[in-house]
Each structure stands twice: as structure tokens, then as C-alpha cells.
SERO-4910 file (N, C-alpha, C, O; in steps of 0.05 Angstrom, whole numbers):
BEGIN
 pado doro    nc1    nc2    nc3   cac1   cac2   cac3    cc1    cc2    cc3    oc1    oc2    oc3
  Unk    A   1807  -1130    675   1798  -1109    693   1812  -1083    685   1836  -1080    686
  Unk    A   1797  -1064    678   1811  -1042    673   1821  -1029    697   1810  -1038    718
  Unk    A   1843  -1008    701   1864   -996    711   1843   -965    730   1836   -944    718
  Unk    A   1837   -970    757   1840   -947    770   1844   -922    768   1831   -902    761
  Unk    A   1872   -928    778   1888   -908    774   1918   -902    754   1925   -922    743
  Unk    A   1930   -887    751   1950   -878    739   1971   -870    752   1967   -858    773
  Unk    A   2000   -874    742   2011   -859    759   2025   -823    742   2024   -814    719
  Unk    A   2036   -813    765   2039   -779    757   2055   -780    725   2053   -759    713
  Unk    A   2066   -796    716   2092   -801    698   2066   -804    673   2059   -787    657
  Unk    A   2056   -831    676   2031   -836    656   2003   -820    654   1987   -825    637
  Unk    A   2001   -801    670   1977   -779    660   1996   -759    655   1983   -741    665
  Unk    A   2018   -748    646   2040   -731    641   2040   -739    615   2039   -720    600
  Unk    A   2042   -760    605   2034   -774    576   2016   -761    559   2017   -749    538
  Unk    A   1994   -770    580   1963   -774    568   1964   -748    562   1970   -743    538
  Unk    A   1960   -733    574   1952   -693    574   1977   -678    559   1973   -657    548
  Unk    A   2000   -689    560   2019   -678    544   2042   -655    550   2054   -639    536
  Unk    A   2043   -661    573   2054   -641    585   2082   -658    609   2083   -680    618
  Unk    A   2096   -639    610   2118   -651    629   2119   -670    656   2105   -663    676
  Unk    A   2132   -688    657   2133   -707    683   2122   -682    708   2100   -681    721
  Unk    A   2149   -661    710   2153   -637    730   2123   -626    732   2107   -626    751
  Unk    A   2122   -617    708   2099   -606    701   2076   -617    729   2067   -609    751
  Unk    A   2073   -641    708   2047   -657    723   2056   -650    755   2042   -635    768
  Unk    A   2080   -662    768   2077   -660    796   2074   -631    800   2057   -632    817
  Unk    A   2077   -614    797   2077   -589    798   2045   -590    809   2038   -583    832
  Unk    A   2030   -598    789   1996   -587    788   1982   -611    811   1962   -610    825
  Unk    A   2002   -630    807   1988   -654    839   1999   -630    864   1984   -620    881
  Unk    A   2017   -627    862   2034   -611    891   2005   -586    901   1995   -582    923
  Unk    A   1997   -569    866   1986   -542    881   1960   -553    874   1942   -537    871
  Unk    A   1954   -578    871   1919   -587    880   1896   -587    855   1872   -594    851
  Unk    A   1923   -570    834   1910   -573    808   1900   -599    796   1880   -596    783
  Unk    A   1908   -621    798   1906   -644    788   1907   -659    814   1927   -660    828
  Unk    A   1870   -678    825   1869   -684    847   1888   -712    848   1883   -729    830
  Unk    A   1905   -717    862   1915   -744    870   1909   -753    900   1898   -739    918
  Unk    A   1923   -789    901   1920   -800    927   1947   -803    932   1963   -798    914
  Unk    A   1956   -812    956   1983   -819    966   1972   -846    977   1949   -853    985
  Unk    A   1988   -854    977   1988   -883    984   2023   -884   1002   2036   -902    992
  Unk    A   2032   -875   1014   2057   -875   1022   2073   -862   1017   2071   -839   1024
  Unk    A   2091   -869   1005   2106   -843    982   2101   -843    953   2113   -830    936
  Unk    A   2074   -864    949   2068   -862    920   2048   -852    914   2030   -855    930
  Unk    A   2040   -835    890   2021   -817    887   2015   -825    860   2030   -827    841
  Unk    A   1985   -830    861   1972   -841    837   1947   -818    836   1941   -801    853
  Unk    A   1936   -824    810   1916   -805    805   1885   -823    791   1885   -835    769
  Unk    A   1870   -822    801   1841   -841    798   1836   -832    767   1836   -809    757
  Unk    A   1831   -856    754   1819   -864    730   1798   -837    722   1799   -825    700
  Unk    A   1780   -831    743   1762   -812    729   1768   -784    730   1759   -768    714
  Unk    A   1792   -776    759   1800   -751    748   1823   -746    721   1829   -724    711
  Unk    A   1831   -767    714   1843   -765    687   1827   -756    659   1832   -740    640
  Unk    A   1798   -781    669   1782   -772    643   1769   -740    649   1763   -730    628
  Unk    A   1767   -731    664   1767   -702    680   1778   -686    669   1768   -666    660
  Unk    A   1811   -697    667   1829   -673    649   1828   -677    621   1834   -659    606
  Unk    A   1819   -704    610   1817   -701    586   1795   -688    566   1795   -683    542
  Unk    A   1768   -683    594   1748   -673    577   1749   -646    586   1727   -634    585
  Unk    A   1772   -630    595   1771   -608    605   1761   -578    587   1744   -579    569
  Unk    A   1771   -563    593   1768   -545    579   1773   -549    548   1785   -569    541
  Unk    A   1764   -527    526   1771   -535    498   1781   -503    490   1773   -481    499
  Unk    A   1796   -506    475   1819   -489    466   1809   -457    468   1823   -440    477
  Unk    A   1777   -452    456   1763   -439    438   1758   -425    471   1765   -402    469
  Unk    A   1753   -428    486   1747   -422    516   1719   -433    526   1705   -431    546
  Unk    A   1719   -444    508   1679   -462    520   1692   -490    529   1705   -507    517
  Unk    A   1682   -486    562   1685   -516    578   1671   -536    579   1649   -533    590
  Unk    A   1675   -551    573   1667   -575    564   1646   -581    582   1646   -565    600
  Unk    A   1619   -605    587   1600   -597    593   1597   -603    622   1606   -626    625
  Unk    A   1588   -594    644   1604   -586    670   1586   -622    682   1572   -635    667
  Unk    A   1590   -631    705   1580   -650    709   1561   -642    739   1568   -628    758
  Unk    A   1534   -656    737   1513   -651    753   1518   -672    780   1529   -694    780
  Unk    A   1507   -659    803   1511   -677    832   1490   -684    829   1478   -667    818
  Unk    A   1477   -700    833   1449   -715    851   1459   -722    872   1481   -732    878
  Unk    A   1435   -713    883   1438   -719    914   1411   -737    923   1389   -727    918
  Unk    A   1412   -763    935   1404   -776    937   1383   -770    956   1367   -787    963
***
């Protein structure tokens, strides 16, 4: 079964950037998380979210469509 979620330490990894960092961007809403108590994880697809984010050159990557049912 693949993995949900992540926690703040392991998408700090992934994206490359500081433990602090990361809570920093959960704290101001930049990077969406859940709390679960005092633990704060971050869902599987907003990770893949940050990894298909923006690209260096300034063209964002390709935006994703709602349907509405």
C-alpha cells in the first residue's frame, strides 16, 4: 500500500530545503498540511503538488482543471 501522507521532516527531503524551512511554509499555509494532534503530516498529493510546481525558467507547470460534477 503506498504511503498517504508524509511527514514535515520527509517532504523537507524531497523538495530540498530545510526541516525549519518546511515548518515555516506549513505554519504560513504555504505548504497545505493536516494536524492530527500535535502531529502534522502533509497528503501524498500535495507533495506531488510541490514537486510539479513551478520550473526555474518562470513557466508553471501545467495548472490542474476542477470538474464539477
Amino acid at each position: 500500500m503506498e504511503r498517504l501522507t508524509y511527514t514535515v521532516s520527509e517532504v523537507a527531503a524531497l523538495v530540498g530545503i530545510s526541516r525549519a524551512s518546511a515548518y515555516e511554509l506549513v505554519h504560513a499555509g504555504e505548504i497545505r498540511a493536516v494536524r492530527f494532534g500535535r502531529r502534522i503530516v502533509i497528503p501524498r498529493a500535495v507533495v506531488e503538488e510541490l514537486l510539479r510546481g513551478p520550473l526555474e525558467d518562470g513557466a508553471s507547470a501545467p495548472a490542474h482543471k476542477e470538474v464539477s460534477a
